[in-house]
NUTI-454388 format. One record per residue (C-alpha): residue in three letters; chain; x negated, y negated, z negated. Coordinates in steps of 0.2 Angstrom, whole numbers. Example, Ala and Ser with C-alpha at 12.3 -4.5 7.8 and 13.67 -1.06 7.14 Angstrom:
BEGIN
<r:ala, c:A, xx:-62, yy:22, zz:-39>
<r:ser, c:A, xx:-68, yy:5, zz:-36>
END
This chain:
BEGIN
<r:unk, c:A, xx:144, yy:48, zz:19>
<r:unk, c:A, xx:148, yy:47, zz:37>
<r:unk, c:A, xx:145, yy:63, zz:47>
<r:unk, c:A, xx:139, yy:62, zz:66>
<r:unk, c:A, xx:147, yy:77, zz:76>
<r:unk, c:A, xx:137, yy:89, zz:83>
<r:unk, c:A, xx:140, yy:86, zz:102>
<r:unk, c:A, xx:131, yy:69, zz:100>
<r:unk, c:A, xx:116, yy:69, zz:110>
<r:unk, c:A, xx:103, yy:55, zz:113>
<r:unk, c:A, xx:93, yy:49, zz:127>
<r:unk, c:A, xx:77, yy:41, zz:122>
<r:unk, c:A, xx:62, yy:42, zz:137>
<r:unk, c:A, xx:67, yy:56, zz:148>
<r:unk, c:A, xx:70, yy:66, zz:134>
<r:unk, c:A, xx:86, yy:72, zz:123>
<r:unk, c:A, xx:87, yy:71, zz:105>
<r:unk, c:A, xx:101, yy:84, zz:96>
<r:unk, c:A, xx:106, yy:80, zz:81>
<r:unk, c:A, xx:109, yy:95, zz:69>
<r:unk, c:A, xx:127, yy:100, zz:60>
<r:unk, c:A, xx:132, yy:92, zz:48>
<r:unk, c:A, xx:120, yy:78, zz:47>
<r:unk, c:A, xx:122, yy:64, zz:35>
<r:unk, c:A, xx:118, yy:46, zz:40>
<r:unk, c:A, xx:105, yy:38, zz:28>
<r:unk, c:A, xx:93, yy:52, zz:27>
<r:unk, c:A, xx:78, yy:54, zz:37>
<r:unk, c:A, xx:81, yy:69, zz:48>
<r:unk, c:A, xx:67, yy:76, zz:59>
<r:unk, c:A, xx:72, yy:77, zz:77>
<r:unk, c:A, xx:69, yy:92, zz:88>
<r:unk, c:A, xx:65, yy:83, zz:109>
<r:unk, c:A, xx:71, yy:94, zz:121>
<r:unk, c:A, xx:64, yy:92, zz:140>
<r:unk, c:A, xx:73, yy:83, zz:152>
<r:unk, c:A, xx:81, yy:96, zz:166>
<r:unk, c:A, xx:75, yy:79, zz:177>
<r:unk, c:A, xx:56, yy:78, zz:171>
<r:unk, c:A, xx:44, yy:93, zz:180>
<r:unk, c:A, xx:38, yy:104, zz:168>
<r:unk, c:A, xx:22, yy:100, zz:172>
<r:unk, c:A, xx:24, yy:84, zz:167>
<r:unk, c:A, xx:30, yy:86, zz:148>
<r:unk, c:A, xx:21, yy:84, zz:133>
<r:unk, c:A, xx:23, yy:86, zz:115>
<r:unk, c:A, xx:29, yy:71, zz:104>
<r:unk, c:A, xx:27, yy:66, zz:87>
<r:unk, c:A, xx:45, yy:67, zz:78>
<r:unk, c:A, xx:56, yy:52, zz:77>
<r:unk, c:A, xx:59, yy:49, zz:57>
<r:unk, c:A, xx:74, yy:36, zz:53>
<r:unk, c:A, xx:69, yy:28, zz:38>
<r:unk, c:A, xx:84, yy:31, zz:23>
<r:unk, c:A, xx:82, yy:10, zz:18>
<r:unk, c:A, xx:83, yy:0, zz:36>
<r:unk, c:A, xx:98, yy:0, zz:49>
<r:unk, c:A, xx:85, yy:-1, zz:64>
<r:unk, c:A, xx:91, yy:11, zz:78>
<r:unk, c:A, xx:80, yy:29, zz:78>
<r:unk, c:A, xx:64, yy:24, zz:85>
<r:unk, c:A, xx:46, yy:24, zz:80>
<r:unk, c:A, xx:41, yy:8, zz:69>
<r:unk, c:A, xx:32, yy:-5, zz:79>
<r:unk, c:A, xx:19, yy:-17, zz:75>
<r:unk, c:A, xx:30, yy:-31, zz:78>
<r:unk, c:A, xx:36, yy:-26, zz:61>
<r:unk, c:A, xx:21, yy:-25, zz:53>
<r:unk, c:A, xx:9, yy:-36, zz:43>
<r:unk, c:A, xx:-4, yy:-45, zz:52>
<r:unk, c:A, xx:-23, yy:-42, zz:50>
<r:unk, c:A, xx:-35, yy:-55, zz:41>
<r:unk, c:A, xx:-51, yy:-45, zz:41>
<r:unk, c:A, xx:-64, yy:-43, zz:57>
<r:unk, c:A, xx:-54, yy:-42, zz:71>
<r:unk, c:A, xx:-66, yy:-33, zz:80>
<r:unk, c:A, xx:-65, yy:-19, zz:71>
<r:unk, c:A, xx:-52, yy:-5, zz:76>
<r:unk, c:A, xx:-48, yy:2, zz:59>
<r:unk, c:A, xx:-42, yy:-15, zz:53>
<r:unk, c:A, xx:-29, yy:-15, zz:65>
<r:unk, c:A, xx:-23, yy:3, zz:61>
<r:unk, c:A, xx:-23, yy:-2, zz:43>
<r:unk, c:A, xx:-9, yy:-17, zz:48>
<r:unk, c:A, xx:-1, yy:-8, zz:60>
<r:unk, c:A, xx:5, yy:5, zz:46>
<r:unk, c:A, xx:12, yy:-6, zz:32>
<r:unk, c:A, xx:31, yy:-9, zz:36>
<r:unk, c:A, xx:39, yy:-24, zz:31>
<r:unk, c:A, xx:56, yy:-23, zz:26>
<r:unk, c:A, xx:67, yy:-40, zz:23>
<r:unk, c:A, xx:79, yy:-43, zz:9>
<r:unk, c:A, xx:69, yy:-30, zz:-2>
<r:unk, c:A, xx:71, yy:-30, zz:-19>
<r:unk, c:A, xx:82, yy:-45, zz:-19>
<r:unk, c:A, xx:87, yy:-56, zz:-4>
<r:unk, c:A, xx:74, yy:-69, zz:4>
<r:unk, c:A, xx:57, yy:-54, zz:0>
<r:unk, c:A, xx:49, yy:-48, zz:14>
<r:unk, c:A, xx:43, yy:-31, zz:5>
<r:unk, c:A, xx:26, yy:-25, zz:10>
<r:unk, c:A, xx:28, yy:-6, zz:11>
<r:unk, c:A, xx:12, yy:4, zz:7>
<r:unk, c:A, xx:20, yy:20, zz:8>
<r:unk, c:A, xx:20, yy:21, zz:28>
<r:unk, c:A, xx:1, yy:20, zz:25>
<r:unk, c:A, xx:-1, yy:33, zz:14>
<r:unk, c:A, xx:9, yy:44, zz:27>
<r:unk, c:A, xx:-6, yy:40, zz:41>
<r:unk, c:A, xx:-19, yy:50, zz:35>
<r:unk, c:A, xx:-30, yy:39, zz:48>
<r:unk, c:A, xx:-26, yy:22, zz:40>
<r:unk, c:A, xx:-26, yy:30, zz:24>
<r:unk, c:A, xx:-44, yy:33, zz:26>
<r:unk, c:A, xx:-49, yy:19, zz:36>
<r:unk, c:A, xx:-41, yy:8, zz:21>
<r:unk, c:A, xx:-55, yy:17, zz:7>
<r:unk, c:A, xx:-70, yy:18, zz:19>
<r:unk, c:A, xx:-69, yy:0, zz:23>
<r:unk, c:A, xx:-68, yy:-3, zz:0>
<r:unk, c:A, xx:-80, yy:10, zz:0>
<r:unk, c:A, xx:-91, yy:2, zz:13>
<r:unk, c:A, xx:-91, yy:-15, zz:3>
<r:unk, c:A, xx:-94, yy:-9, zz:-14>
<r:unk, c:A, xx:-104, yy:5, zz:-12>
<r:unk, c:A, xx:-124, yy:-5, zz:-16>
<r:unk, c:A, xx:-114, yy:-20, zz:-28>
<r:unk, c:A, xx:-119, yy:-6, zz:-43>
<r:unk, c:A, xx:-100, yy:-6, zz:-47>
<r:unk, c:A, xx:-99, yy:6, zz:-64>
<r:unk, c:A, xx:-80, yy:3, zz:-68>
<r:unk, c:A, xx:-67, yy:3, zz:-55>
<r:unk, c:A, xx:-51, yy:-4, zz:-63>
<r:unk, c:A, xx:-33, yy:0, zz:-54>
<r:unk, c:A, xx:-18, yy:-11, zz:-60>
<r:unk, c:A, xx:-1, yy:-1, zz:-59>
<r:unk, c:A, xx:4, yy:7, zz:-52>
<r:unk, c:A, xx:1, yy:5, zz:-34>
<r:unk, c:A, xx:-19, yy:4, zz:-39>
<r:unk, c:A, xx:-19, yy:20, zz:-44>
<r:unk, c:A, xx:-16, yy:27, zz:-28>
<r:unk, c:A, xx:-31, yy:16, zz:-19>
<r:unk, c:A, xx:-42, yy:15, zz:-36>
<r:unk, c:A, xx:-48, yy:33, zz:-39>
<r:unk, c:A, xx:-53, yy:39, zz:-23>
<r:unk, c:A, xx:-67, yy:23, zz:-21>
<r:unk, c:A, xx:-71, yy:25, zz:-40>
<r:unk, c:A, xx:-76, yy:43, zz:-34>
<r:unk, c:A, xx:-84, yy:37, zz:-17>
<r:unk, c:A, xx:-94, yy:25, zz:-27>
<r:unk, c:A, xx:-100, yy:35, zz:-42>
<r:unk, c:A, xx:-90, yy:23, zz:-52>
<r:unk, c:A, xx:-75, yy:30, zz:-67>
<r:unk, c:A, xx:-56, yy:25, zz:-64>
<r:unk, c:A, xx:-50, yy:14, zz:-82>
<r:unk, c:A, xx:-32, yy:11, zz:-79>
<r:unk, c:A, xx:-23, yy:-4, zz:-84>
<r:unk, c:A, xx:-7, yy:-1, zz:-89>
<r:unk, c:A, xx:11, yy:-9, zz:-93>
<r:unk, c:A, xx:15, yy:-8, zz:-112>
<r:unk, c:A, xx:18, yy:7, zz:-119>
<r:unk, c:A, xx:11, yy:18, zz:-108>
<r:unk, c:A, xx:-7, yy:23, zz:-116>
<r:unk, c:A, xx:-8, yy:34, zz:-131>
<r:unk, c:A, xx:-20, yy:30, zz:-142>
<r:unk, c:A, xx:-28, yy:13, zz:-147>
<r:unk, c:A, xx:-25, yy:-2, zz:-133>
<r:unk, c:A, xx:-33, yy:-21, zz:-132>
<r:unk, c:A, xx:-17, yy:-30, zz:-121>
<r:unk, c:A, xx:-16, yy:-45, zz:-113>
<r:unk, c:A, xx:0, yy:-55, zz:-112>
<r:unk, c:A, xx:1, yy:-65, zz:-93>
<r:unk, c:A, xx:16, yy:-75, zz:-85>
<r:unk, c:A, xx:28, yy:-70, zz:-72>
<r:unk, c:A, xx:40, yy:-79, zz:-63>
<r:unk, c:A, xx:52, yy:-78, zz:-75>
<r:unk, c:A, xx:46, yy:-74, zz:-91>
<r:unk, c:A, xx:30, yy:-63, zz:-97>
<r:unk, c:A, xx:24, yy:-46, zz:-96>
<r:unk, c:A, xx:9, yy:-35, zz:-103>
<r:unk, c:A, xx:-5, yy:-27, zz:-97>
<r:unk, c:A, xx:-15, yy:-13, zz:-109>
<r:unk, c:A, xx:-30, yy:-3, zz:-109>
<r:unk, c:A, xx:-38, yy:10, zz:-119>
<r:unk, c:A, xx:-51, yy:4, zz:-132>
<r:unk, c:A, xx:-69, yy:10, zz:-128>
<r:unk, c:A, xx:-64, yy:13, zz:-110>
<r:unk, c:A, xx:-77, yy:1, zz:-104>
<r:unk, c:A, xx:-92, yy:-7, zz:-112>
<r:unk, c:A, xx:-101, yy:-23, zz:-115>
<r:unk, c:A, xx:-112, yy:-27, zz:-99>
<r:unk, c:A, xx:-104, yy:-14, zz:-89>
<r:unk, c:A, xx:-100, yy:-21, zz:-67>
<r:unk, c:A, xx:-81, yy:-19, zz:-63>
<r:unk, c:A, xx:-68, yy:-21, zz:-47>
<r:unk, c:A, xx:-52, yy:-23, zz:-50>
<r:unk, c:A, xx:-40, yy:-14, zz:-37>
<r:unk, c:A, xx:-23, yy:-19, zz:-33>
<r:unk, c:A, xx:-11, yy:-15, zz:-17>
<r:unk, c:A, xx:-6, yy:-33, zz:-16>
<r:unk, c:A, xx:-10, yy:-50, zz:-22>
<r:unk, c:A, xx:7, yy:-63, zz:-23>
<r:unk, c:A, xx:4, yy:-76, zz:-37>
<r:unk, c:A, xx:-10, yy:-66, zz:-45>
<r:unk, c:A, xx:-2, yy:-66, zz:-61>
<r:unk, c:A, xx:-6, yy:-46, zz:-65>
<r:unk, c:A, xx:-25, yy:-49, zz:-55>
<r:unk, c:A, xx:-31, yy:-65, zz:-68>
<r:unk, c:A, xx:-23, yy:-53, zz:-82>
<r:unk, c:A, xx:-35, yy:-39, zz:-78>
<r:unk, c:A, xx:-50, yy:-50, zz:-76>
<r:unk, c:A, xx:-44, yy:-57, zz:-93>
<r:unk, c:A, xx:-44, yy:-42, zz:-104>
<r:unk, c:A, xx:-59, yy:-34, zz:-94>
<r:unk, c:A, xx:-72, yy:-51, zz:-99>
<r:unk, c:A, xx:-64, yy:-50, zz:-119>
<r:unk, c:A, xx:-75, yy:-35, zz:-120>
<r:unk, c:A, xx:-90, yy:-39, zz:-112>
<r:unk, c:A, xx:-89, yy:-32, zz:-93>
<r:unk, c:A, xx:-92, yy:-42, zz:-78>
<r:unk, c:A, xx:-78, yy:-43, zz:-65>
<r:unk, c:A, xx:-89, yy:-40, zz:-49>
<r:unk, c:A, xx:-72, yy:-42, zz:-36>
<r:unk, c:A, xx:-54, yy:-40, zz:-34>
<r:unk, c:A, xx:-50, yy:-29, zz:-21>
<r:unk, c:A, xx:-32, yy:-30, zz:-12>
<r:unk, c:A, xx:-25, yy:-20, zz:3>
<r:unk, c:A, xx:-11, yy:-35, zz:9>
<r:unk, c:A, xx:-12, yy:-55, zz:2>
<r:unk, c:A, xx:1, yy:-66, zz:2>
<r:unk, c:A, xx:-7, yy:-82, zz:6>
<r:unk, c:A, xx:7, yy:-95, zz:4>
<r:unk, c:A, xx:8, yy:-90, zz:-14>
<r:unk, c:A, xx:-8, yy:-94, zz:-18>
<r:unk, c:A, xx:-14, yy:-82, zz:-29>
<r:unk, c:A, xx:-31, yy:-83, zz:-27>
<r:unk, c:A, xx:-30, yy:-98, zz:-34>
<r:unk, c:A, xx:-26, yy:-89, zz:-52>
<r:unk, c:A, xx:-42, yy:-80, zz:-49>
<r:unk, c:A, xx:-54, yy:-94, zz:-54>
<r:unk, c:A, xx:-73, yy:-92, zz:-48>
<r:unk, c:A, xx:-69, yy:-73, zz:-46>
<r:unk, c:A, xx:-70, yy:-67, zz:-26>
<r:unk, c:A, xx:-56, yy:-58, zz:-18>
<r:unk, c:A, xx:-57, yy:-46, zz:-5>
<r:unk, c:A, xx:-43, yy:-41, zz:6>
<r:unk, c:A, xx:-40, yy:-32, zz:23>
<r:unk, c:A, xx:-24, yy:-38, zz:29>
<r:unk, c:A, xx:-14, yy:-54, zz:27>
END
């Protein structure tokens, strides 16, 4: 990897960024500002650092929201425009022609990060939801803490081979080929009110597989619940008469 020599020295807003000794391009490096000579003392301020993520070739800077997903929920309220403004899209991600929808620049805003359950929590809390079901792997992250909010248990649902112990699966179609979704027998019972929790909806292949295997054993699926939709893929579509909730599209 390329190193960038020591005397190199930013400018970025009347302040000067000095890169450490032997840093290597590619990884994120925390920046130490140093006051302009310029700029009055007086005038200075403590700044967040500046992060370069490893995976883009954007020049250092902070992520701006012209890079983020828009917002689909009430506009008027303030926490909904956070949310968005924290998920980064990133082109060309897994494969050329995805726009990836990055989750994991929210998870690192503590703020958005919360506003993100309290808004779930918010919706769900008088539905008498008593099964909160995450899809992996990125509903584990969002399903547990609204299963606690709500007084509700977290049942995951889980790629094949994953459980140990007795499963009941449910085979669903992807865009090229199939996959499997699991969940521990007597996880849930007959009559019991489920949501179903995902990051994302695309097709809603792994969404109409979780509604699926929760209605073979009885429970009623209540509400998917997404972070980010994809509209032009439809997904909701797959859903049938279920209702889909999302905060950002």
């Amino acid at each position: 990897m390329a190193t960038i020599p020591n005397s190199l020295v930013l400018k970025i807003s009347g302040a000067k960024i000095v890169l450490p000794i032997n840093y290597h391009s590619g990884n994120s490096v925390k920046t130490k500002l140093l006051p302009n000579p310029k700029t009055p003392i007086a005038s200075t301020r403590k700044t967040s650092p500046i992060y370069r993520p490893a995976n883009t070739t954007r020049p250092l800077q902070q992520i701006k929201s012209s890079h983020m997903a828009a917002q689909i929920v009430d506009s008027a309220d303030n926490r909904i425009s956070r949310i968005s403004s924290s998920i980064r899209v990133i082109p060309d991600f897994p494969k050329p022609g995805i726009m990836f929808q990055d989750i994991t620049t929210l998870l690192l805003d503590p703020n958005a990060f919360k506003d993100t359950i309290d808004l779930f929590v918010e919706r769900y809390k008088d539905k008498n939801i008593n099964v909160v079901a995450g899809i992996e792997a990125r509903g584990f992250i969002f399903g547990p803490p609204i299963a606690l909010a709500i007084g509700a248990k977290f049942v995951p649902m889980r790629k094949p081979k994953k459980l140990p112990g007795e499963v009941i699966s449910e085979e669903y179609s992807l865009e090229y080929g199939t996959d499997t979704m699991e969940m521990h027998v007597g996880a849930v019972q007959a009559g019991e009110r489920a949501l179903v929790v995902d990051d994302l909806i695309a097709t809603g292949g792994t969404l109409s597989a979780a509604i699926r295997l929760l209605e073979r054993v009885g429970v009623v699926v209540v509400e998917c619940a997404c972070v980010i939709e994809l509209p032009e893929l439809k997904g909701r579509n797959r859903l049938g008469d279920k209702p889909l909730f999302v905060l950002v599209s």
